[in-house]
RORODREN-51041 format. One record per residue (C-alpha): residue in three letters; z, x, y. Coordinates in steps of 0.2 Angstrom, whole numbers, plus 5000, padded with zeros to 4 digits. Example, Ala and Ser with C-alpha at 12.3 -4.5 7.8 and 13.67 -1.06 7.14 Angstrom:
ALA503950624978 SER503650684995 
% end
This chain:
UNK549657125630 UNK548457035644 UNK547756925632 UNK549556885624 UNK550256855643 UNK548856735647 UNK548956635633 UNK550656615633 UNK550356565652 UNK549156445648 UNK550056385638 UNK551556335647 UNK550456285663 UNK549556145651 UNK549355965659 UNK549955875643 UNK549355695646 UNK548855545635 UNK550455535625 UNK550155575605 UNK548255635609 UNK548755755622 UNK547455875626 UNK547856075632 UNK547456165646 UNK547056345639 UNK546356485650 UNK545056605645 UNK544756795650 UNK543756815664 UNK543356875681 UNK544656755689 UNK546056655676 UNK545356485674 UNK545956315667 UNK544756255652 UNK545456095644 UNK545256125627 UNK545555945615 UNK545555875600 UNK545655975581 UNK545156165591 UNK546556115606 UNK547856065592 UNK547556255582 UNK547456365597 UNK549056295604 UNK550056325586 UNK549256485586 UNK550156515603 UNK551656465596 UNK551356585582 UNK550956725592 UNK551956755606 UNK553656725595 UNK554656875592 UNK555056835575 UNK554056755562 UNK553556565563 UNK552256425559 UNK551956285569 UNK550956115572 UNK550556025587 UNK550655825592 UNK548855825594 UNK548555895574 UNK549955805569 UNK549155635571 UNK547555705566 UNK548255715550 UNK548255575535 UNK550055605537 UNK551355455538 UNK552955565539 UNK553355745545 UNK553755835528 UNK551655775525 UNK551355865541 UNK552456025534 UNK551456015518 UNK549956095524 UNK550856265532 UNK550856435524 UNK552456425510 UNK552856255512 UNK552956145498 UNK553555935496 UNK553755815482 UNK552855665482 UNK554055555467 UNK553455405478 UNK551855445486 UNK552455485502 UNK553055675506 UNK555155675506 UNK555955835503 UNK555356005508 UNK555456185500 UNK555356335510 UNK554956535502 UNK555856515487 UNK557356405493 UNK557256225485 UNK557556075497 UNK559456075497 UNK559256265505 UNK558356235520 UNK559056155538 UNK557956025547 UNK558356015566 UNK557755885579 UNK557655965596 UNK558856125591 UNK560155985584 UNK560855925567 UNK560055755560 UNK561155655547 UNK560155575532 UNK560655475518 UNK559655435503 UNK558955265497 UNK558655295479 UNK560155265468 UNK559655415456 UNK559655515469 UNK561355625475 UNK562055685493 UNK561155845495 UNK560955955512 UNK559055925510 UNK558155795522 UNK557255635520 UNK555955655528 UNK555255475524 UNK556155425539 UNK555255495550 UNK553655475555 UNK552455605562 UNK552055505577 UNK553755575583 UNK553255765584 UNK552655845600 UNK552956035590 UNK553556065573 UNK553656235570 UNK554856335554 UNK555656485558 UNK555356585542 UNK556556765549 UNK557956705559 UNK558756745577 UNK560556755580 UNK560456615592 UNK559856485578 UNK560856395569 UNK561556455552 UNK561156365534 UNK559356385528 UNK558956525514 UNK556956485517 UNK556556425533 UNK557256315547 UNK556256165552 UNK556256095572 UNK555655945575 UNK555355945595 UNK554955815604 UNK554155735622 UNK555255695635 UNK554655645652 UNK554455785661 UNK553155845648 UNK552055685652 UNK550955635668 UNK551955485676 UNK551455305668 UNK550655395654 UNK550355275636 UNK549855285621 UNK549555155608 UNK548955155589 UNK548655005575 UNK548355055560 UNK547954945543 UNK548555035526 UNK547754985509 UNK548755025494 UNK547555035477 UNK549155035466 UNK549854895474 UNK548354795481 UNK549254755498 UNK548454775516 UNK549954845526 UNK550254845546 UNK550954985555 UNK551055015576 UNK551755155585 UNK551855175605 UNK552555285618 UNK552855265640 UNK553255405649 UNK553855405666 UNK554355515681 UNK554855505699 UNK553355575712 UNK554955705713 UNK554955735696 UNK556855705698 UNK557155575686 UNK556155525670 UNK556155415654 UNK555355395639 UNK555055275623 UNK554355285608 UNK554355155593 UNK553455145577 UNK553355005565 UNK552855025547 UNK552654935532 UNK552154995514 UNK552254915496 UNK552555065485 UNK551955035468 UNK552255165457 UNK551855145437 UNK551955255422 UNK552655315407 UNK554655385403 UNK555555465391 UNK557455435394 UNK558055555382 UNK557655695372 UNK558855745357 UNK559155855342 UNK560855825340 UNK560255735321 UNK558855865319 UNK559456035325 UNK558056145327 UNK556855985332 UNK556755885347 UNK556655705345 UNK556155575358 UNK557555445357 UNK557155305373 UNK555555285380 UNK554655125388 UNK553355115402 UNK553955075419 UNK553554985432 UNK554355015448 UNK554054915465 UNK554654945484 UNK554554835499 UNK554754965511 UNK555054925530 UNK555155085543 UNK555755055561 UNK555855205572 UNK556455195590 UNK556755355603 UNK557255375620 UNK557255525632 UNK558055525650 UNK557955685662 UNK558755695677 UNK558555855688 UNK559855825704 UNK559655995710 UNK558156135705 UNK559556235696 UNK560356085686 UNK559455955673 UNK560155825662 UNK559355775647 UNK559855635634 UNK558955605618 UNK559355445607 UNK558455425591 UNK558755275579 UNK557655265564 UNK558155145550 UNK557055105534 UNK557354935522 UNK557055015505 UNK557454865493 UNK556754905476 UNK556654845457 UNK556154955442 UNK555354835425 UNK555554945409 UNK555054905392 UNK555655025379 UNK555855085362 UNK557755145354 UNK556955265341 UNK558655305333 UNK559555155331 UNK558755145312 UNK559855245298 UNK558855385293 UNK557655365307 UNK557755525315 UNK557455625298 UNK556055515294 UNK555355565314 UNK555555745309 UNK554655735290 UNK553255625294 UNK552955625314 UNK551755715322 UNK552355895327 UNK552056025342 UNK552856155340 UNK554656085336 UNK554455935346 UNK554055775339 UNK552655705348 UNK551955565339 UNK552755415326 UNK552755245319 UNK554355165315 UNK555555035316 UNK557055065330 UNK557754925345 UNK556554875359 UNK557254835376 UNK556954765391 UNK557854825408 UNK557554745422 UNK558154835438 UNK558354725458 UNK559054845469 UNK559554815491 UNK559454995499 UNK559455035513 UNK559155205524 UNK560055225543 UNK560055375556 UNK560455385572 UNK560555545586 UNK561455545603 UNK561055705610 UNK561655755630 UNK561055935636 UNK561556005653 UNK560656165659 UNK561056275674 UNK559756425679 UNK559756535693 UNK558956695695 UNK560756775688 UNK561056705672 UNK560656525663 UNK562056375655 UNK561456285643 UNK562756125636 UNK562356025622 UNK563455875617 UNK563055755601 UNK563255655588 UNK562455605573 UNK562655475558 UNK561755405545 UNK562255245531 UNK561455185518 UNK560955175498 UNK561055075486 UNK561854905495 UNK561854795478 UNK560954835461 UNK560954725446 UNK560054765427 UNK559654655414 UNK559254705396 UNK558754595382 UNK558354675367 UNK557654655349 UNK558254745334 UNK557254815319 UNK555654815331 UNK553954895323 UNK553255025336 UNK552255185336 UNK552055275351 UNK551155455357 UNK551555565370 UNK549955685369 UNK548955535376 UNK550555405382 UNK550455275371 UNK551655145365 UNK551554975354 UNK553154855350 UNK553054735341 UNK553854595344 UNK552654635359 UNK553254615376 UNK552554455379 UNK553554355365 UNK554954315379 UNK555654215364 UNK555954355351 UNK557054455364 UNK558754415365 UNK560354445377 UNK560854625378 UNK561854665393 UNK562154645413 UNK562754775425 UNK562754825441 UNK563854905455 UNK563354975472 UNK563255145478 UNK563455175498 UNK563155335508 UNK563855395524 UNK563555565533 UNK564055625551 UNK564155755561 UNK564855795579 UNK564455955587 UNK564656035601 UNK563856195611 UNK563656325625 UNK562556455627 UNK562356605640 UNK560956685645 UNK560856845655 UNK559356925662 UNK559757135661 UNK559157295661 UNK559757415648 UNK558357515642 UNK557057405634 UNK558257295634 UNK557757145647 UNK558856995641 UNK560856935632 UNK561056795625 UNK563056755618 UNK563556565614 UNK564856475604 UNK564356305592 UNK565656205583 UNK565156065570 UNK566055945561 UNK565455845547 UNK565755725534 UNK564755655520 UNK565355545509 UNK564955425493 UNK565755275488 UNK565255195471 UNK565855025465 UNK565454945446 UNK565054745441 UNK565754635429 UNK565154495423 UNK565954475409 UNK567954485418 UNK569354365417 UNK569454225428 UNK567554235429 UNK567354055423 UNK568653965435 UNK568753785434 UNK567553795419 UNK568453885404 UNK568053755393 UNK565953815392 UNK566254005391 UNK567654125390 UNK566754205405 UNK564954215415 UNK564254335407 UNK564454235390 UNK563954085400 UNK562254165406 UNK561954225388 UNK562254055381 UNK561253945394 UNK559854085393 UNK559654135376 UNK557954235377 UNK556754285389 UNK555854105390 UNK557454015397 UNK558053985414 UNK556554055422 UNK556654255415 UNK554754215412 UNK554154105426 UNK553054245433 UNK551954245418 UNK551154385412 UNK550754565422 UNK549554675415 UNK550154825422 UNK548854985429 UNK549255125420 UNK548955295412 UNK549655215398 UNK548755105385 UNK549555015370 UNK550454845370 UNK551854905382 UNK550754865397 UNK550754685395 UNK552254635397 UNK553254465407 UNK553454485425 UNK554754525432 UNK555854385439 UNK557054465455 UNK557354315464 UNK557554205445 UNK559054365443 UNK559754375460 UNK560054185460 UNK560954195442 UNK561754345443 UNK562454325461 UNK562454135464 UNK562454025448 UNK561753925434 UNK561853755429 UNK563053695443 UNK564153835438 UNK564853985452 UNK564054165449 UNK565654275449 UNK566054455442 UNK567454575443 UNK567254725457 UNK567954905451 UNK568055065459 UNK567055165450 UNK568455305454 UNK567455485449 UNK566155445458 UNK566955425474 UNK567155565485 UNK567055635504 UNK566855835509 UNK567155875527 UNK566756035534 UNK567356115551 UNK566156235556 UNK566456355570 UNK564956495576 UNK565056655590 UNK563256725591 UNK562856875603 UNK560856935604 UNK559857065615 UNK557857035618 UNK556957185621 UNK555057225627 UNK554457405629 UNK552957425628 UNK552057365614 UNK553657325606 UNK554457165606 UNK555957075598 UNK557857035594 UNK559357105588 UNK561256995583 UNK562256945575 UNK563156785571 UNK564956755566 UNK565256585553 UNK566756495548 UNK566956355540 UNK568356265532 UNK567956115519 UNK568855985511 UNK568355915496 UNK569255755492 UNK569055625477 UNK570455515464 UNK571555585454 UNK571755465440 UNK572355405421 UNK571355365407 UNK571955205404 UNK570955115412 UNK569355205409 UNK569155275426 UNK568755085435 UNK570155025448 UNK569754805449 UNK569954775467 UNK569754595468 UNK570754545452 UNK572354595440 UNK571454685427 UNK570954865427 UNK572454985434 UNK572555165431 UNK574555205430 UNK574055365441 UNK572855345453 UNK573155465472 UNK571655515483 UNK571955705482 UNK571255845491 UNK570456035488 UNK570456155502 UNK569056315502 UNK568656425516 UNK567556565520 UNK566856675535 UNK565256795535 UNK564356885547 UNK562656875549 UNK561557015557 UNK559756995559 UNK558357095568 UNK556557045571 UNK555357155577 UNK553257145583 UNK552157275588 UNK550557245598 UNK549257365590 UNK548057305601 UNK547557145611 UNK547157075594 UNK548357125580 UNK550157105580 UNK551457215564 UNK553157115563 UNK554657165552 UNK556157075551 UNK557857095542 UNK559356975540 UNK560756905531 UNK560556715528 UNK561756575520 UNK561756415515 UNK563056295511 UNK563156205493 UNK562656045491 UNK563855915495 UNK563755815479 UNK564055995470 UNK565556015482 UNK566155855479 UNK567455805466 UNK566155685456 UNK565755645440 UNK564255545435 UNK563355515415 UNK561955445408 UNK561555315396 UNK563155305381 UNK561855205369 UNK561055355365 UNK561555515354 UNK562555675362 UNK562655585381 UNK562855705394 UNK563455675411 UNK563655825426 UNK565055855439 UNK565355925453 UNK566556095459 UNK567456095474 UNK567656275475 UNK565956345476 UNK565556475487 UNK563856475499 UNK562356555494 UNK562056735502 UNK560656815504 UNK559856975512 UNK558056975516 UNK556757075524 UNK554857025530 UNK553257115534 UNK551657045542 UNK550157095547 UNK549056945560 UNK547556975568 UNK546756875581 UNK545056895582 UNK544656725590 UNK545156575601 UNK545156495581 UNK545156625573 UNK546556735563 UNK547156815549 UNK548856835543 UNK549856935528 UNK551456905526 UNK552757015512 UNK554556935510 UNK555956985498 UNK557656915498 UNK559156995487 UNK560256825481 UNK562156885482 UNK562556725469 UNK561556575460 UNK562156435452 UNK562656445435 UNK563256295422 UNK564856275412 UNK565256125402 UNK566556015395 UNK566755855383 UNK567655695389 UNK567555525381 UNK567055365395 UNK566955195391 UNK565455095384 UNK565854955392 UNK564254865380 UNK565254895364 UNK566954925370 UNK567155085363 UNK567555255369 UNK566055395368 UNK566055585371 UNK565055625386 UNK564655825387 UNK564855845407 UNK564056015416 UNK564356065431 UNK563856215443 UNK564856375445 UNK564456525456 UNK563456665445 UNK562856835446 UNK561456845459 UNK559356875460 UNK558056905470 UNK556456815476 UNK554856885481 UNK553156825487 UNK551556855499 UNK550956735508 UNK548956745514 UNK548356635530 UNK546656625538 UNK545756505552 UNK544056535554 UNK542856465566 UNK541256435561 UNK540256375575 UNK539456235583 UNK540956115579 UNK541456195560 UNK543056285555 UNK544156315540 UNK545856345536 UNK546556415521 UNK548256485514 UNK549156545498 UNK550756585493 UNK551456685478 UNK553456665476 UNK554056775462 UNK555856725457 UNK556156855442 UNK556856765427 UNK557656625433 UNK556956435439 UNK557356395457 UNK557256205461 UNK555856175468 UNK554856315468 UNK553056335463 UNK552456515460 UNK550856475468 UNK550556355481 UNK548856325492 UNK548056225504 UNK546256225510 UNK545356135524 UNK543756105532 UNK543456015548 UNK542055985561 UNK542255935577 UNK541355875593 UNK541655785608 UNK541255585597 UNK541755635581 UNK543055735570 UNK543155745551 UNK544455845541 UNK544355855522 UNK545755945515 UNK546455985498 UNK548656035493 UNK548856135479 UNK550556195470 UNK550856255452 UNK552356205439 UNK554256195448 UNK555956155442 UNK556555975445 UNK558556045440 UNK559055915427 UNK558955745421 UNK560255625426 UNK560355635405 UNK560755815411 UNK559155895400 UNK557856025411 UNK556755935421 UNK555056025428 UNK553555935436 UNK551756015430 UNK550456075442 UNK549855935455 UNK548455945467 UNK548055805481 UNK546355795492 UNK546555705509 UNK545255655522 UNK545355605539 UNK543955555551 UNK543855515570 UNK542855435581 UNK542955435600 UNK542355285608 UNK542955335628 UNK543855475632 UNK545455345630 UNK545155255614 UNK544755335597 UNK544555255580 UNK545355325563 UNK544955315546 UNK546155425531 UNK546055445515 UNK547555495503 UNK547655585488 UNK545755515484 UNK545755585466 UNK547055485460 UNK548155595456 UNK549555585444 UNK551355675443 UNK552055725427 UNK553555795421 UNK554355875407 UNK555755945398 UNK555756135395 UNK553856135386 UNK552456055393 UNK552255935376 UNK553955875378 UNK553555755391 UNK555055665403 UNK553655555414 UNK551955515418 UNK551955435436 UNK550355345443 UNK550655325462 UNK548755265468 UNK547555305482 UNK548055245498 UNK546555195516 UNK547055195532 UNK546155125545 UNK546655115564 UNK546255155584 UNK547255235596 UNK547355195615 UNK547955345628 UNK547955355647 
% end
């Protein structure tokens, strides 16, 4: 208990100066208690081992100072390297996080206690509760801790962990303190030297009455990402034998602009009363194009059967065949956009007697897909061969004869997110003396929230597209078709060639450049003197908002007797959800026209579905100090997470309609949460300033899952004019599971400036794939340290997990990936230091596939990327 009192003492007495390389002040056992600044990589571990220690339930954290030690551009980077924390990498940077078993959708991300609303760029992508955390960059984080057993007083919503972003205000800092990084990013896949600055003033009053400070960080990043795709998997012509029936090599391109501004005011009128106002605005510019050259393998009669007789087999997938089918090119431009923004005002009144806290916010994000267009050319009774063992694929006419490839089709559309949420809270704290029990805490919290999606469809080819000039086309699309009859008119091939770096050989990787600005002027401008124009739809099933009204009642007692520690609560949670969306005929093929006479449903109301539901939710948490060194917790609670908002959400989307059996998914407004009781055990000894052990046990008993139903309903090809039977899926509630895992973590201080780090994680979860979820994940560390230089070398480790399914609605799961990082440091002064990282220095490359490892969905190719910068604090 002495040592855990000092520590913790110590650790709130710390002088944190410098800005983002803030050292500690920790004090040490001796004859008198005395202050030893402790910095750098050892200040950074024995501060989150603080944090880790003294709580009363169980939780991992980082500190500001290891945070920018690491190669790690955003936070869920950062969360990467803690004990049961997993993240996906689709793009090269960490976005999504999963927690002990529940996927990213089932796991709350807070900044400073609060709510942050997020919307995703990516058009693919659908609303989910999970956050993005590419919008954030690490350089933000004074703590980041994940509470893995929750406290009554904590926000409801995560199955596996709640993540708290906290950050510096100005009382933390010294008056007038700065700090300052450059940094220069190089990109193997894409070749480009980048830019990114951060910096950060604090300041304060000699009163410390009154303080403000801001951060901002600028960062720029080309992401290049290149590989190999099969679009859709089928044995609806071969029943018992899964046939390949799209695939081509993509290439896909992002400009990618992130621009992060926070401020922090305090204001302290009286020693009992302070003021604090937090205001984050972070935006990213995301615009994007994806170039794909592709093979149709069962537009051919017979093709199909002649896959299945004379391909190459694994098992009963076809893996390998030569054979004529229609090759395609599909060219993607997409404007996205990502936008959040946090007000936060919290009041606190303390006395000797009792404390009030007030908070007061609001948060909104906007963003998406802002405008897409895709062009396809095509040429039928194409040669190719292709195999997925080792990707290749040859076409032939080859990508390079632009002349050979003729008009297919253009589309395009938008697809804009919102969410928000105000909320509003008070909390009472009561110092008391009941037994072992020392402190009440009660407090009320209401939320409302809205996310919503709008979706909106282009055509080219609508009436009255060719004003003034009927007499050259009966609309533009014909017009573009007939002025560009192939891919060497009107400039499709002015980029000339690309040879394309990627894991996949054959002729498909040399290929004409893709043209965005050639296709943006056409498509959106004109051609030859003549107006672009194009019909706008709504695109009505796939437009929907949910709003929820969410009200909370907690009440918690602390208690310390001792060598025992903890909580015990309970939290009460309603919540009240409206799921809106169109109701609407079938006579005009779902689309409203909004800017023309054309398309209009004879029914069409915006309509509303009402669900509700209450739950009670008791936890306890529990540590005993055996000694000065080792600490047993237990912990028990009953957790819930909402549904996703797209799965709440009255929506329906589908894949591709030129392919056989097309499949779409839905959503269900009447879901219920997800429940869940858990328990954990841990064991953690600390037999050093850097040193400790910890073994963790946690089980959780799913009240429901997710299940899938599905129903048939014909949608328009809008290419052939035809109606086609889509086979929709969507979730419902099911019976429920359980999930169980260990996790193993240990820092170890080697001497004279060495150390390691090392944890595993084993999540069992019985017979059924969570999303997101390996069974075994890893991460290992060495690092040496001394007063010039610093040097970490560090390797990220997780096995198979479930992707959910396609947007072709077949299983999707990504195989085993690994990633070694490298950061190293040099101190000039005691002010400046210079940085060089390293990322993912293997070259690794994520692959997915459907259901078996041989029938593969993607090979992805996402490059090394070097850092290099300096840092300036005083």
């Amino acid at each position: 208990m002495l040592k855990r009192n000092k520590l913790a003492l110590s650790i709130s007495a710390a002088v944190l100066s410098g800005g983002l390389m803030a050292p500690l002040a920790v004090a040490q056992e001796s004859e008198a208690l005395e202050e030893v600044t402790v910095t750098g990589i050892r200040g950074s571990l024995i501060d989150a081992t603080a944090v880790k220690r003294n709580s009363n339930s169980i939780v991992d954290a980082i500190s500001a100072e290891d945070a920018g030690k690491f190669p790690d551009k955003n936070i869920a980077e950062s969360l990467s390297r803690m004990t049961g924390i997993t993240v996906s990498r689709d793009f090269g940077e960490g976005e999504k996080v999963s927690i002990r078993g529940a996927g990213p959708d089932y796991n709350r991300t807070m900044l400073n206690g609060q709510s942050v609303a997020t919307s995703d760029w990516f058009i693919l992508d659908n609303p989910a509760r999970s956050f993005n955390f590419s919008l954030l960059p690490s350089t933000l984080i004074k703590t980041l801790s994940v509470a893995k057993s929750p406290e009554a007083s904590q926000d409801e919503g995560s199955l596996g962990g709640t993540v708290n972003i906290v950050t510096y205000r100005p009382f933390d800092l010294d008056a007038n303190s700065v700090s300052l990084a450059v940094e220069n990013t190089y990109s193997d896949a894409s070749g480009e030297n980048e830019p990114s600055a951060s910096g950060q003033y604090s300041w304060k009053n000699d009163s410390e009455t009154f303080g403000v400070l801001v951060s901002a960080t600028h960062q720029e990043r080309t992401v290049k990402r290149s590989g190999f795709e099969v679009l859709a998997w089928t044995d609806n012509n071969s029943p018992g034998t899964m046939v390949p029936d799209l695939m081509g090599s993509p290439v896909f391109q992002q400009e990618r602009v992130r621009d992060t501004f926070y401020l922090s005011t305090q204001f302290r009128p009286t020693d009992e009363l302070q003021f604090t106002l937090d205001v984050l605005d972070t935006t990213m510019e995301s615009n994007n194009g994806n170039a794909n050259w592709m093979i149709r393998t069962s537009d051919v009669a017979g093709n199909v059967a002649d896959m299945v007789a004379n391909g190459e087999l694994s098992g009963n997938t076809v893996v390998a065949h030569a054979g004529t089918g229609t090759a395609l090119l599909n060219w993607i431009n997409r404007q996205s956009t990502s936008e959040s923004q946090s007000y936060t005002l919290t009041a606190e009144y303390a006395t000797d007697d009792f404390s009030l806290t007030g908070v007061l916010g609001q948060t909104s994000a906007e963003g998406g897909t802002l405008r897409e267009t895709s062009w396809e050319y095509l040429a039928s009774n194409a040669d190719y061969s292709f195999d997925l063992r080792d990707p290749s694929l040859d076409i032939d006419p080859a990508p390079v004869e632009g002349d050979q490839y003729a008009p297919g089709w253009i589309w395009g559309g938008e697809k804009p997110t919102t969410d928000e949420e105000t909320y509003f809270q008070v909390d009472l704290e009561l110092p008391i003396e009941a037994g072992a029990f020392n402190t009440f805490k009660t407090g009320v919290k209401y939320r409302q929230a809205e996310r919503t999606q709008g979706r909106v469809a282009y055509s080219w080819h609508g009436p009255g597209t060719m004003a003034g000039n009927e007499d050259l086309a009966d609309n533009y699309l014909a017009y573009i078709f007939a002025q560009c009859p192939n891919l060497e008119s009107c400039g499709l091939n002015s980029g000339g060639i690309d040879e394309v770096n990627t894991p996949v050989t054959g002729n498909s990787t040399t290929v004409i450049a893709q043209m965005q600005d050639v296709m943006e002027q056409i498509a959106f401008s004109g051609l030859n003197g003549v107006n672009a124009d194009y019909a706008k739809h709504l695109n009505l099933a796939e437009i929907w908002a949910v709003e929820e009204d969410i009200v909370a009642l907690y009440a918690q007692a602390d208690f310390e007797n001792g060598g025992f520690r903890g909580n015990v609560g309970v939290r009460y949670v309603t919540t009240d959800q409206a799921s809106s969306g169109y109701s609407f005929s079938g006579d005009s093929w779902g689309l409203a026209t909004f800017d023309r006479e054309w398309l209009t449903p004879s029914h069409l109301e915006w309509v509303t579905q009402n669900n509700d539901y209450s739950e009670f939710l008791p936890s306890v948490n529990l540590a005993y100090d055996l000694n000065d060194d080792m600490v047993l917790r237990a912990s028990a609670a009953r957790v819930m997470a909402r549904q996703n908002w797209n799965q709440i959400s009255p929506y329906e989307t589908f894949g591709s309609l030129d392919v056989a059996d097309p499949q779409g998914q839905a959503g269900n407004p009447m879901l219920k949460p997800f429940i869940a009781n858990q328990v954990d055990f841990a064991y953690e000894w600390y037999y050093g300033d850097v040193s400790n052990f910890a073994a963790t046990v946690f089980f959780k008993d799913n009240q429901t899952t997710l299940e899938r139903e599905t129903y048939t309903s014909a949608r328009l090809n809008e290419a052939t004019n035809t109606m086609v039977d889509v086979d929709f899926d969507r979730p419902v509630n099911g019976v429920g599971s359980s999930v169980s895992g260990i996790e193993l973590a240990m820092l170890h201080d080697l001497g004279n400036g060495f150390g390691a780090q090392a944890n595993y994680t084993y999540t069992d979860t019985g017979d059924r794939e969570v999303i997101g979820i390996s069974e075994h994940s890893a991460n290992l560390m060495g690092y040496f340290e001394n007063e010039t230089f610093g040097a970490r070398l560090m390797y990220n480790y997780r096995s198979d997990w479930s992707n959910g399914f396609h947007w072709n609605n077949y299983p999707l799961s990504t195989s085993a990936f690994g990633q070694w990082d490298a950061s190293l440091s040099y101190n000039i002064t005691d002010n400046a230091q210079l940085t060089l990282e390293a990322v993912n220095l293997a070259d690794e490359e994520i692959e997915q596939f459907s259901e078996t490892n041989d029938r593969m969905t993607s090979l992805y190719q996402n490059g090394r990327r070097f850092v290099i910068g300096a840092r300036y604090s005083f």
